[in-house]
matplotlib code that plots the C-alpha trace (Angstrom):
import matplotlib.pyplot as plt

x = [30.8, 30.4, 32.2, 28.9, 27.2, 25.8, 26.3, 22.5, 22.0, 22.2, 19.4, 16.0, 13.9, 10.1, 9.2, 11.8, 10.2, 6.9, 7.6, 9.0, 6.7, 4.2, 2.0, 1.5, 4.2, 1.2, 1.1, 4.8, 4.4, 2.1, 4.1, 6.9, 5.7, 4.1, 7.6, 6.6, 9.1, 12.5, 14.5, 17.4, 18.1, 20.8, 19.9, 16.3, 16.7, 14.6, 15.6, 14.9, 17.7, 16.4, 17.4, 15.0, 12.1, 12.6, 12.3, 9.2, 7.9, 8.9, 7.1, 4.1, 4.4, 1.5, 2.0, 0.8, 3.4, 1.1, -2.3, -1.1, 0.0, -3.8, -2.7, -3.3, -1.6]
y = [-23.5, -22.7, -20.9, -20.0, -18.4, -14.7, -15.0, -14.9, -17.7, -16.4, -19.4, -21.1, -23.9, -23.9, -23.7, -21.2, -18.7, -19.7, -18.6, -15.2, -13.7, -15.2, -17.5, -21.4, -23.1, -23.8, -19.6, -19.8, -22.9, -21.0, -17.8, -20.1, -21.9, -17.9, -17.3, -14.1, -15.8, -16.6, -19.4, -21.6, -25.3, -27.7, -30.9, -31.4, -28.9, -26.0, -22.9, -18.9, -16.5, -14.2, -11.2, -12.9, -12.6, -9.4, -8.0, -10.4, -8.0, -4.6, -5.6, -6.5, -3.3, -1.1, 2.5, 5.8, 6.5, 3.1, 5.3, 8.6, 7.3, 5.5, 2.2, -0.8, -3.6]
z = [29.3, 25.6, 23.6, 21.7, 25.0, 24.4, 20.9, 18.9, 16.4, 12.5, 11.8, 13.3, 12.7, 11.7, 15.4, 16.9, 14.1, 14.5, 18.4, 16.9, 14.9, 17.5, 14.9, 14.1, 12.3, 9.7, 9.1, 8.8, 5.9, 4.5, 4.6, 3.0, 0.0, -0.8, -1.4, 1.4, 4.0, 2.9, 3.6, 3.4, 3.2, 4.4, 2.7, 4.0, 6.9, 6.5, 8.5, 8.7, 8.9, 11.7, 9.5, 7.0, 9.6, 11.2, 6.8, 7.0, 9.5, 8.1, 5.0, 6.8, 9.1, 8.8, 9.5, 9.3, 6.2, 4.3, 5.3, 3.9, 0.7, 0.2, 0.6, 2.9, 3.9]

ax = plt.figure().add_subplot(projection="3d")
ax.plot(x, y, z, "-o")
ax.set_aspect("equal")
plt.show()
């Protein structure tokens, strides 16, 4: 049994967030070298704090308060 069970991890790799936000890890690259997805290294490791992706989305949200101000996306 681990100690770690129920606990939700703080970091994920290219695929785990690419399984997320429910794209290719290509749109997550992508997203990436844009500097529109954060991320943080450990040596060579790349990984994506989930807090990181889930301000990803709110930036990306589109919503009536966008519309009535006259701007898109």
């Amino acid at each position: 049994m681990s100690v770690f069970k129920g606990i939700e991890p703080m970091v994920v790799d290219e695929e785990q967030a690419a399984r997320m936000l429910g794209i290719s890890r290509r749109m997550v690259f992508e997203f990436r070298t844009k500097g529109e997805l954060q991320h943080v290294k450990f040596g060579r490791l790349i990984r994506y704090r989930v807090s990181d992706i889930q301000a990803f989305l709110e930036r990306k949200l589109i919503g009536n308060d966008t519309l009535a101000n006259g701007r898109r996306g």
